[in-house]
C-alpha positions, 0 to 999 in steps of 0.5 A, spaced: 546 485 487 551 490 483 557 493 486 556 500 487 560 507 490 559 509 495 553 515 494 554 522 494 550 527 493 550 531 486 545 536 487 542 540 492 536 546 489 529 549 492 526 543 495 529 537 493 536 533 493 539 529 488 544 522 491 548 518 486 549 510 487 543 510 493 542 505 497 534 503 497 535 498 503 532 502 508 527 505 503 523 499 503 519 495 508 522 487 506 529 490 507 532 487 502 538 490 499 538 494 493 542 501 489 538 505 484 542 510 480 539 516 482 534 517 488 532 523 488 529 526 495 522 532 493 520 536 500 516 541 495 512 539 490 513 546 485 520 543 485 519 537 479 518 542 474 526 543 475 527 536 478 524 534 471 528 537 467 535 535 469 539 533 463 541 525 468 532 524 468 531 526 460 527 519 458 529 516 464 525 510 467 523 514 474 520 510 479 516 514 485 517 511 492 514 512 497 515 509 505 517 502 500 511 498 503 508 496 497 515 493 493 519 489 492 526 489 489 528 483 486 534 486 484 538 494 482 534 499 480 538 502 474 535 508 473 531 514 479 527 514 485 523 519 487 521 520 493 515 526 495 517 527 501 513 534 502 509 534 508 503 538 511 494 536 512 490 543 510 483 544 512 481 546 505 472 547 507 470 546 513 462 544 512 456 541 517 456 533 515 464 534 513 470 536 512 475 538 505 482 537 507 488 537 503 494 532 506 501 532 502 503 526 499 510 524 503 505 524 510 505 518 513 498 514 512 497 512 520 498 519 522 493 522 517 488 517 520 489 518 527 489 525 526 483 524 523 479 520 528 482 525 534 478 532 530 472 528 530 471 526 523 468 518 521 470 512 516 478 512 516 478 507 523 478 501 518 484 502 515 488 504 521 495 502 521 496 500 514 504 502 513 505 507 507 505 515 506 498 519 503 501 520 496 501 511 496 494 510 498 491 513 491 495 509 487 494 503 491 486 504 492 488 501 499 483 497 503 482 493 509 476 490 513 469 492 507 473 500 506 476 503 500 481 509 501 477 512 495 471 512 498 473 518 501 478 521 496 475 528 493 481 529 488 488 527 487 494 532 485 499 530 481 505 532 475 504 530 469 510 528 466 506 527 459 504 533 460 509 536 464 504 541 469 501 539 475 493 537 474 488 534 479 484 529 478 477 527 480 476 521 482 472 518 476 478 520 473 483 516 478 479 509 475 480 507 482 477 499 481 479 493 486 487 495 488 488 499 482 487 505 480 489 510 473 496 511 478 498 504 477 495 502 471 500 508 468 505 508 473 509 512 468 506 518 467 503 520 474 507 523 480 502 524 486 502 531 490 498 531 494 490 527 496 484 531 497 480 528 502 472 528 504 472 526 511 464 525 514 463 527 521 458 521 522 458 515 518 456 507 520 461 503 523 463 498 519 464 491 524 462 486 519 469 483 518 470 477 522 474 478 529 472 485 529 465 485 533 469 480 538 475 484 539 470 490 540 466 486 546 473 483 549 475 491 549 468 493 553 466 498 547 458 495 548 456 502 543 464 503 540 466 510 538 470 510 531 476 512 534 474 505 539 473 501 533 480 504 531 484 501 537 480 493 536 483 493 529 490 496 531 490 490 536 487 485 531 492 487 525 497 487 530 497 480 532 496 477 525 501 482 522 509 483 524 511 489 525 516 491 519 521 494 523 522 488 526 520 483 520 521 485 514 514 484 510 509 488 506 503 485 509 498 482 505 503 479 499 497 477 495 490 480 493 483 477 494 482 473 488 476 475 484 472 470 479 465 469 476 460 466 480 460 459 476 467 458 478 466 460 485 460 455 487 464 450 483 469 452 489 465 453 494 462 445 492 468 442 493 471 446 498 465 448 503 470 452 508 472 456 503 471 463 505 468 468 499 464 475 498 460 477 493 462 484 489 458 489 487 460 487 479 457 479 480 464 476 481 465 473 487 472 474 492 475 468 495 480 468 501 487 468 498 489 466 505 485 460 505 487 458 499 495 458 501 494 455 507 490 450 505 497 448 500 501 448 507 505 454 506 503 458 513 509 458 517 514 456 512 521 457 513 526 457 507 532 459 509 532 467 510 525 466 507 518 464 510 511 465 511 508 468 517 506 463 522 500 467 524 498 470 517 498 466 511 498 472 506 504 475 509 511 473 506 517 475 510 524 477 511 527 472 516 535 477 517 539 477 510 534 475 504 534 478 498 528 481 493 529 474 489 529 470 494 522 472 497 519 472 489 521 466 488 517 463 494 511 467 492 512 465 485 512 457 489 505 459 492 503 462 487 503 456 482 501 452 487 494 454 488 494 455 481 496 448 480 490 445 486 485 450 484 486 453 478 486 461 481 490 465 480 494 470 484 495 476 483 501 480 487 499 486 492 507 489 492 509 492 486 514 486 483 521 489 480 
């Protein structure tokens, strides 16, 4: 890593403050160390339109970061952070079957979903738990076990830095797709604000994803409530994935892999253990964890390095490593599985 001075602040306005020379090593869940040149703290989202403007940013490469769970830095990041760190959840429209809310971007996700279970509303239990802020689970579309964030996005506010002024998508125009979103496929141009959510107050539990039933029937919940169905997720991530304030990690390093039906029945002919899920589109997806265990990576430790023990998907920091270090391992499995199964992996974290 490069050498830097110490930080200091160089600005301070209406809701936000400029920081030289910062340090991202605690802004980021792996704990690898980083410097970037600027971060920039926003707690007020009319702030950007000043913020913005400041000569120091004038065709500056910004990246927004929020809780720092999906990246990892590689090395010094030598131009700005902006981080939203504006807070507050809205009741927007309050109506029979549902509820329109508005939560700021720099709200943490795990909070917004248990604040939504203990107000009686459905369908964010699958995806509690998860590390990050509000204004990420857009960019990222999040998901886990058979849900999607954008099933439940109304709309997402955000600056546009092409057109200098906030807007508000809806969700066609978020092109919300498998992990992706038009956040990410122009990560340059959108600072997200704040997310409108439409949460239902009844909704079919979702319980399909192996482990979940058995984990609810160890529990007692015979008949489980949304906010029940939460807890035995809870435990099962818990168990499968480390805590980042002890172990640093980003969770699931890589994404599921999608391919044509042809080639996933050739798989699955060769290697009929191999998990797989048809997609609404006629791909199939295959379970990137199989594919990297079964290449002898689970419980790899290298150094400062490894692959957690209790979930292959999981690449973590043992104390000490750096960014580099940890893309060097993924690269490894990533062309290991290539080389044994000619699929390819894609990264979840975004890779600077």
């Amino acid at each position: 890593m490069s050498s830097y001075p110490v930080s200091s602040a160089i600005a301070e306005g209406n809701g936000y403050t400029i920081v030289e020379n910062a340090s991202l090593e605690g802004r980021n869940s792996f704990r690898v160390p980083a410097r970037t040149h600027l971060l920039i703290d926003v707690k007020k989202p009319e702030a950007l339109g000043e913020v913005l403007a400041y000569p120091l940013l004038n065709n500056a490469p910004v990246l927004v970061l929020g809780e720092g769970s999906n990246v990892l830095f590689t090395r010094d990041w030598p131009h700005v952070v902006l981080s939203m760190a504006s807070q507050g959840i809205a009741v927007e429209r309050d109506e029979i079957d549902a509820c329109r809310v508005r939560v700021a971007a720099g709200e943490n996700w795990n909070s917004f979903v248990h604040w939504s279970l203990a107000r009686g509303f459905a369908g964010l239990e699958n995806l509690v738990l998860i590390p990050g802020s509000v204004g990420a689970a857009p960019i990222q579309n999040i998901g886990a076990y058979g849900v999607e964030v954008c099933e439940f996005i109304e709309s997402v506010a955000a600056w546009d830095r092409h057109g200098g002024k906030p807007v508000e998508l809806d969700v066609a125009d978020c092109r919300f797709g498998y992990r992706d979103s038009v956040f990410k496929q122009e990560p340059d141009r959108y600072i997200v604000t704040s997310v409108v959510f439409r949460l239902p107050r009844a909704r079919e539990l979702k319980i399909g994803y192996a482990g979940i039933a058995e984990e609810l029937d160890a529990l007692g919940f015979n008949k489980p409530t949304h906010a029940q169905l939460a807890e035995a997720i809870s435990r099962v991530r818990t168990r499968k994935l480390p805590n980042p304030a002890l172990i640093g990690n980003a969770g699931s390093f890589f994404k599921n892999p999608l391919v044509s039906t042809a080639q996933g029945e050739e798989l699955r002919q060769r290697h009929p253990d191999l998990p797989c899920w048809p997609t609404a589109d006629g791909q199939l997806k295959l379970s990137a964890a199989w594919l990297i265990e079964s290449c002898g990576f689970k419980g790899l430790r290298r150094g400062s390095t490894g692959v957690s023990e209790h979930h292959a998907l999981v690449l973590v920091n043992l104390g000490g490593a750096t960014g580099a270090e940890i893309w060097s391992l993924a690269e490894e499995i990533r062309d290991t599985v290539h080389a044994r199964y000619e699929v390819m992996l894609e990264p979840e974290p975004r890779i600077l």
